[in-house]
TORKEKE-729428 format. One line per 3 residues: number of its first residue (from 0); their letters; for each residue x, y, z of N, C-alpha, C. Coordinates in steps of 0.001 Angstrom, whole numbers, plus 500000, padded with zeros to 6 digits. Layout:
<sites>
NUM) A) X Y Z X Y Z X Y Z  ...
</sites>
This chain:
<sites>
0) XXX) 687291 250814 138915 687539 251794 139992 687193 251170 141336  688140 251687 142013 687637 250791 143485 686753 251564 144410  686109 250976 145249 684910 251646 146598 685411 253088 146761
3) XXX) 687444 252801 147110 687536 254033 148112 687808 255640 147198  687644 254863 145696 688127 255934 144870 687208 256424 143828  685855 255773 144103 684595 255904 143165 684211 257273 143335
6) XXX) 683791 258246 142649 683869 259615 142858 682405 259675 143789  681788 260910 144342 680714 260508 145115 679240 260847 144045  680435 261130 142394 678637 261953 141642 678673 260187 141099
9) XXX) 678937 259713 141189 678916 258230 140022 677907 257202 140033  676834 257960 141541 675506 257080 141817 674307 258189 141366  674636 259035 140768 673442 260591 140549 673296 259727 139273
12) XXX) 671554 259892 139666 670663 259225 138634 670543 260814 137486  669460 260053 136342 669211 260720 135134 668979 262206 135860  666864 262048 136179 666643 263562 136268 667324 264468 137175
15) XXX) 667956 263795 138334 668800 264457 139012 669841 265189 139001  670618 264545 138375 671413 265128 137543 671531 266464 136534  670342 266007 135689 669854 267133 135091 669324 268429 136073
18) XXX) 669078 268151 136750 668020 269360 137949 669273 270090 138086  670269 269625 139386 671279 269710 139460 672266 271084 138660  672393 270409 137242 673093 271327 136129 672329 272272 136115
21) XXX) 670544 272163 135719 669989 273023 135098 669596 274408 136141  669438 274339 137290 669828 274622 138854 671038 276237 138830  672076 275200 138350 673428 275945 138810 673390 276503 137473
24) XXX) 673101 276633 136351 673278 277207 135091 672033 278252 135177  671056 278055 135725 670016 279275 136174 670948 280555 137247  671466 279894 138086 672645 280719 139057 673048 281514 138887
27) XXX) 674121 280938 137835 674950 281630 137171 674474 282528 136143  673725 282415 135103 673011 283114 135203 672328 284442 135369  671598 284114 136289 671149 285322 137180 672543 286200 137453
30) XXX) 673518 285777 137858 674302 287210 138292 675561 287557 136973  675329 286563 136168 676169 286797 134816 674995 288070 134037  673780 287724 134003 673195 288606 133344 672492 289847 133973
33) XXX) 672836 289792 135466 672456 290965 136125 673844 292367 135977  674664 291584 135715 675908 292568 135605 675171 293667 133773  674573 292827 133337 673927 294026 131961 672969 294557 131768
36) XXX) 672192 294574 133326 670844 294590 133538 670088 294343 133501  670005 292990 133302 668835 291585 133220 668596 291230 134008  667626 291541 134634 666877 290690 135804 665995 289777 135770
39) XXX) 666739 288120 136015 666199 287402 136251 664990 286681 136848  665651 287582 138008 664752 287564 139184 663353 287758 139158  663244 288802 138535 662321 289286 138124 661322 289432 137096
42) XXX) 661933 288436 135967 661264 288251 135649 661049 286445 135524  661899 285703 136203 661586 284128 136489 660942 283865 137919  661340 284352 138890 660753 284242 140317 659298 284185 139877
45) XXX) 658529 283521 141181 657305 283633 141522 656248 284576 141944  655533 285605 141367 654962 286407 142093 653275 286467 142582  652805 287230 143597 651368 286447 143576 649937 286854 142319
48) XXX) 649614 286152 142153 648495 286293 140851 648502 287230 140511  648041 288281 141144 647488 289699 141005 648610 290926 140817  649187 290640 141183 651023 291511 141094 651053 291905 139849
51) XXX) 651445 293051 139447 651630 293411 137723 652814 292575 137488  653602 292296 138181 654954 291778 137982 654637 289535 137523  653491 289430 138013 652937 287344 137799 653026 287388 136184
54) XXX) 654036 286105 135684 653690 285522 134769 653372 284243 134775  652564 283658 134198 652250 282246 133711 653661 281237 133667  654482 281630 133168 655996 280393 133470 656196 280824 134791
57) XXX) 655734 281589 135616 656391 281947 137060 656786 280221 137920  655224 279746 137355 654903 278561 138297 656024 277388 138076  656731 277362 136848 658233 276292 136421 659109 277045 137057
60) XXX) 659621 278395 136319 660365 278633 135984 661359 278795 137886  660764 279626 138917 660442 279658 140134 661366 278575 140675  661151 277316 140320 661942 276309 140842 663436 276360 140791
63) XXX) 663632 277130 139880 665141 277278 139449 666354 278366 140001  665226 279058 140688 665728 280560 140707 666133 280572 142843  667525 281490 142793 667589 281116 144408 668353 282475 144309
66) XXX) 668071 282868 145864 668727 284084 146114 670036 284396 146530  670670 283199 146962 672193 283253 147199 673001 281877 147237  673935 282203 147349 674939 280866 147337 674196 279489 148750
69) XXX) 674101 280145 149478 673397 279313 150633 672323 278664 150062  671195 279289 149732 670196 278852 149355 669907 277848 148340  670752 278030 147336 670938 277193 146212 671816 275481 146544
72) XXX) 672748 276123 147563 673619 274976 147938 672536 273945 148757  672270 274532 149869 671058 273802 150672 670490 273113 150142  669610 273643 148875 668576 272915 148284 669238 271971 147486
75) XXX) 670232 272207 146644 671287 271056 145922 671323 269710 146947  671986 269880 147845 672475 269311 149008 671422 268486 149134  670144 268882 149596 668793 267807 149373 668496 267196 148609
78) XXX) 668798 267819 147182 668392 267037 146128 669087 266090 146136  670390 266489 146163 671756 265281 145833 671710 264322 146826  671008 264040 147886 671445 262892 148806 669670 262329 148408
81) XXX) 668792 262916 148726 667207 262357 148562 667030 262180 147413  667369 263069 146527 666635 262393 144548 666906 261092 144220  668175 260609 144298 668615 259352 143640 667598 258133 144236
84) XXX) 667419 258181 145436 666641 257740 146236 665845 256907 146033  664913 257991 145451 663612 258102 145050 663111 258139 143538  664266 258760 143126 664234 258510 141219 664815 256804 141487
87) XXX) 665292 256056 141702 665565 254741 141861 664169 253779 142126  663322 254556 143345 661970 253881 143673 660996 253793 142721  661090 255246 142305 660176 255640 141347 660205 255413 140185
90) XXX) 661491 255222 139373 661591 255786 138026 661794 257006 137380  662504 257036 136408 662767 258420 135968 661638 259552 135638  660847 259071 135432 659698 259710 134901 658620 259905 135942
93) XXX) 658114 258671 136614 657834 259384 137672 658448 260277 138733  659663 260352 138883 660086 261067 139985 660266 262541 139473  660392 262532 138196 660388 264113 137250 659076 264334 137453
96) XXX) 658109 263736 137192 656843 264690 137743 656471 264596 139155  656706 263669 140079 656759 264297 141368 657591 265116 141540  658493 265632 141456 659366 266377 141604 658759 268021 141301
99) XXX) 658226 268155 140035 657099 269301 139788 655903 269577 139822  655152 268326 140009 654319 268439 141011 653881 268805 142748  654993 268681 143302 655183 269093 144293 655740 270820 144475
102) XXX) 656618 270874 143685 657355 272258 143337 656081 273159 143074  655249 272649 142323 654179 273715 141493 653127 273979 143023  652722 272336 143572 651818 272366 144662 652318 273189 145698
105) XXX) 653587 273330 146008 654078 274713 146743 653897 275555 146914  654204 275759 145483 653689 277488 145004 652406 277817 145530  651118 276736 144637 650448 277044 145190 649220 277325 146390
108) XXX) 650165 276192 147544 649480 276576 148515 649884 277763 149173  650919 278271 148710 651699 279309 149224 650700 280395 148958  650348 280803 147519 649287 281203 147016 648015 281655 147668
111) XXX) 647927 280350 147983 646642 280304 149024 646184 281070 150339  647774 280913 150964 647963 281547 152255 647763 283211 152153  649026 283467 150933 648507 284945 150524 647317 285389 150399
114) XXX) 646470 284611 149408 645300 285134 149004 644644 285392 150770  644650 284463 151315 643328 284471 152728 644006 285677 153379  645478 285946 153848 645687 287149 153898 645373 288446 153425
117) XXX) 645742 288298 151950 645046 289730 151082 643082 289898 151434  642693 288938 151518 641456 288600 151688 641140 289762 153069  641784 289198 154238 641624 289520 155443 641865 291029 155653
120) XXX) 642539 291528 154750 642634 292982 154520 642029 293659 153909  642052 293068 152453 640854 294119 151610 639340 293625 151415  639142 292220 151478 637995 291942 151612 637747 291476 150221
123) XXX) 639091 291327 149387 638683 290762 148126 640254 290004 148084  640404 288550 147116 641656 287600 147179 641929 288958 146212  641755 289067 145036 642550 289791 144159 642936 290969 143691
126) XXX) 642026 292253 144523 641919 293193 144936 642339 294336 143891  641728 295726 143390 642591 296180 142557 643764 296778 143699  644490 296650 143801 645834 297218 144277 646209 298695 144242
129) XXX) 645837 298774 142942 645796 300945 142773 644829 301653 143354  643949 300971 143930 642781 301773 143799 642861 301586 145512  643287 300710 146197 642752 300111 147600 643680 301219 148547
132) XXX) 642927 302055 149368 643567 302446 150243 643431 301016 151405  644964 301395 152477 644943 300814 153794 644199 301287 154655  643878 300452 156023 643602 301327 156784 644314 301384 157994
135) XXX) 645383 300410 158280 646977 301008 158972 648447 300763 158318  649141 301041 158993 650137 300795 158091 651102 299669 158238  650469 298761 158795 650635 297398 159069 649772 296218 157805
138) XXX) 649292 296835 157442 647949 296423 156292 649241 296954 154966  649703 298075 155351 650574 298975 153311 651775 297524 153858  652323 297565 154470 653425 296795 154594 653131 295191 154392
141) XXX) 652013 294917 154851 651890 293236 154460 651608 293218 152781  650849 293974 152526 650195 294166 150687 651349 294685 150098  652554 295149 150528 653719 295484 149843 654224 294168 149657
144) XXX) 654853 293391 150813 655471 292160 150458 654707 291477 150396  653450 291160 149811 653001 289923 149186 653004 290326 147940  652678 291533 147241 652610 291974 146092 654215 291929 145417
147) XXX) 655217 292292 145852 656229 293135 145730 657566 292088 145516  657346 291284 146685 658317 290098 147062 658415 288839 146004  658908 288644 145294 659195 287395 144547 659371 286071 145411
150) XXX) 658629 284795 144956 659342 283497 145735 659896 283056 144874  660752 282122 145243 661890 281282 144783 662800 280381 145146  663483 279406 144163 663910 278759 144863 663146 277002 144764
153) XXX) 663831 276351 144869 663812 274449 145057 663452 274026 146122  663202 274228 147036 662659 274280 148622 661347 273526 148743  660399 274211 148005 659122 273510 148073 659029 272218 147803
156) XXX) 659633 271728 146303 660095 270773 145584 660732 269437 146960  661938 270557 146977 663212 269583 148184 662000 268968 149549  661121 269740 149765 660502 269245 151038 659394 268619 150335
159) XXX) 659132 268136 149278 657896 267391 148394 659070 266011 148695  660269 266242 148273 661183 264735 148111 660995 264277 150015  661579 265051 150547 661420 265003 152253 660098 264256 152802
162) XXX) 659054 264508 151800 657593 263781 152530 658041 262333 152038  658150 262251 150467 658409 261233 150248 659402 259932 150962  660349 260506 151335 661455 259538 152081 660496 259370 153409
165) XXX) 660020 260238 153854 659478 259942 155497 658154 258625 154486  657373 258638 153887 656340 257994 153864 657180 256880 153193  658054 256728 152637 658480 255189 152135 659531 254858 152901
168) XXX) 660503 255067 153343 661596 255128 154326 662148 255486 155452  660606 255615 156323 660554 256353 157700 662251 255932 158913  662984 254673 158550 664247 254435 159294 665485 254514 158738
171) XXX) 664946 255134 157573 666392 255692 156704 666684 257022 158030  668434 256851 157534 669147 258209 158736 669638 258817 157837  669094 260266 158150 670706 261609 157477 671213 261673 158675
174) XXX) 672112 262715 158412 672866 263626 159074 671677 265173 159199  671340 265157 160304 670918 266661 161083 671330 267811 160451  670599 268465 159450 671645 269684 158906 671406 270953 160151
177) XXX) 672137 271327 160695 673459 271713 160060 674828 271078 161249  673639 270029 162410 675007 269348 162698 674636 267784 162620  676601 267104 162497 676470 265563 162232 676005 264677 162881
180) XXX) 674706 264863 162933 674043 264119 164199 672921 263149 163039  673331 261682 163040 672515 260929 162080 671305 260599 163114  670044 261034 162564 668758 261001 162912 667752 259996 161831
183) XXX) 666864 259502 162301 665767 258813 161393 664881 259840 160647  664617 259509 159910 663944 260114 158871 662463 260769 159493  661703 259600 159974 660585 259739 160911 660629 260386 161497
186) XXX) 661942 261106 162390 662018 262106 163467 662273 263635 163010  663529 263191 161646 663897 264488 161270 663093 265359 160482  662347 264556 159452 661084 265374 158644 660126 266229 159059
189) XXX) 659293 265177 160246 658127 266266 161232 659044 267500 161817  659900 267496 162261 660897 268610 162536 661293 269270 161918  661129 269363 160522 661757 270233 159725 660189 270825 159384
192) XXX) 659049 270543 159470 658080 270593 158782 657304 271268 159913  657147 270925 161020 656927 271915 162243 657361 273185 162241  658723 273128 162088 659351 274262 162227 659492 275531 161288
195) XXX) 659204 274819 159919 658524 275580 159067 656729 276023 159192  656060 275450 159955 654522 275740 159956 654832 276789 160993  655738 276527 162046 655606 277910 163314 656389 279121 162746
198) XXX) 656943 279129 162076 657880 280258 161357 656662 280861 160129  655766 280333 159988 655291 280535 158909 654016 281466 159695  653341 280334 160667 652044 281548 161347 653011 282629 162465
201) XXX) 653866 282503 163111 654837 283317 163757 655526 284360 162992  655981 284902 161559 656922 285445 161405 657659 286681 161922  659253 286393 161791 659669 287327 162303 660130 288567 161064
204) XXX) 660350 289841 161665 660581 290962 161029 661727 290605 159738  661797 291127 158709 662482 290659 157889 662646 289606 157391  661873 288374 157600 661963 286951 157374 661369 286759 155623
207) XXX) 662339 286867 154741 662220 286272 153401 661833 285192 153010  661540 283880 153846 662001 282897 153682 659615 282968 153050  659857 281967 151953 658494 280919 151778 657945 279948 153046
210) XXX) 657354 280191 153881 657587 279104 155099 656410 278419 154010  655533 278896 154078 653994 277716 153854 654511 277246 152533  655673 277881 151258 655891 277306 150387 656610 275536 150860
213) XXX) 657194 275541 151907 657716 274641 152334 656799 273491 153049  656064 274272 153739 654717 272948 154443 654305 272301 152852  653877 273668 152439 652936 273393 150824 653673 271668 150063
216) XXX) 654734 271731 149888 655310 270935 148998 655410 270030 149984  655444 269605 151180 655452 268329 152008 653858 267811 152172  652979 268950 152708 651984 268166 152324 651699 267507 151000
219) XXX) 652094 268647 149775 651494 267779 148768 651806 266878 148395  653420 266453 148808 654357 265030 148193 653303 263953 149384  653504 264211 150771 652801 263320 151085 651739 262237 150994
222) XXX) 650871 263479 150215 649406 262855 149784 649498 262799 148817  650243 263314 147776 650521 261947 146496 651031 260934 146766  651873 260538 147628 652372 259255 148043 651437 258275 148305
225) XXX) 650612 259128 149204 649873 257920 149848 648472 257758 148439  648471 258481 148017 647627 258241 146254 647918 257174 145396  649465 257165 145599 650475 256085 144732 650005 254776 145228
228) XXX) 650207 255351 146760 650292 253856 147732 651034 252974 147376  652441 252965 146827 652762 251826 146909 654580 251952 147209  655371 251036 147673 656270 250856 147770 657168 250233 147508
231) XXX) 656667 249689 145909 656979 248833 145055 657637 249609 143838  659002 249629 143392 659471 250328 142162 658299 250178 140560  658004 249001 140848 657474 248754 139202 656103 248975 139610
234) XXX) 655517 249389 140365 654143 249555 140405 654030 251291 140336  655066 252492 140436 655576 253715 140202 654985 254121 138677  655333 252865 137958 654827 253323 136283 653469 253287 135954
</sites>
């Protein structure tokens, strides 16, 4: 096959690949089995500890699960240009557990953030919930969506791969999502990672989005990186 006719999946490494499928077959999925009243969502999403709704697979399963066509594509989109990357640097095996290691470290700094919140309100991280009156109604509305709100989604994960490329490949260029503006890696990461920390202590009304799930998984890829320390493929194993 020649350069101009090589398809563009024909460089997608092992676990990537797999993510990828296993990804879009969670998707589908979700709205194949919501049409019979199966909710996925609900019961694979992420919820916080204390929620009657938290299970123990929340912390895998979470990675898989996205709320719309956008969301899922986005995060694909990251995987598919950064995984190969880095499953190449790494190895297959290591880059499958960075990959959920970071995803999981997401979660739970995300976790974290909640808890010091719930904290700051009731005066306990785990609080009984039935029993706790508010005392405005700025207090029922934050303890609703931390309790109530599912996370989800590859994001945390995708910005665990994002630390990684900035700490081994700081002059590698993408393309600027969402315009074609090829930027260095070094420039575009802290920018994506800023902008998630001010969205995160800032939020605005209605804002669904995991912000600290997103810092969460860049710090933690980071500082496993620099744990690894190395920038050597065979020193990865």
């Amino acid at each position: 096959m020649s350069p101009y006719t090589q398809s563009p999946f024909s460089n997608i490494t092992p676990v990537v690949k797999n993510l990828l499928i296993i990804n879009i077959i969670f998707f589908v999925a979700t709205y194949a089995l919501g049409r019979l009243n199966i909710d996925l969502v609900a019961l694979l999403s992420a919820f916080y500890p204390s929620s009657p709704n938290f299970k123990i697979w929340q912390i895998i399963t979470y990675l898989f699960m996205h709320a719309n066509l956008g969301h899922i594509f986005s995060n694909m989109l990251g995987l598919f240009f950064i995984g190969p990357i880095l499953e190449q640097t790494f190895g297959s095996k290591r880059f499958f557990n960075y990959y959920f290691i970071t995803g999981i470290g997401a979660l739970l700094f995300n976790f974290i953030v909640q808890a010091i919140h719930v904290h700051q309100i009731t005066g306990a991280f785990f609080p009984d919930i039935y029993n706790y009156t508010p005392r405005s109604e700025s207090d029922l509305r934050a303890l609703i969506e931390i309790y109530r709100d599912p996370i989800l989604g590859a994001s945390g994960a995708i910005f665990g791969l994002m630390a990684a490329i900035f700490a081994l490949y700081p002059d590698l260029e993408f393309l600027l999502f969402p315009f074609p503006i090829p930027v260095k890696v070094k420039y575009m990461v802290p920018l994506y990672v800023l902008y998630e920390l001010y969205s995160g202590v800032n939020p605005k009304g209605g804002d669904m989005v995991a912000h600290f799930a997103h810092v969460g998984g860049a710090v933690v890829g980071y500082i496993l990186i620099k744990i690894w320390h190395t920038r050597t493929p065979n020193n990865f194993y």
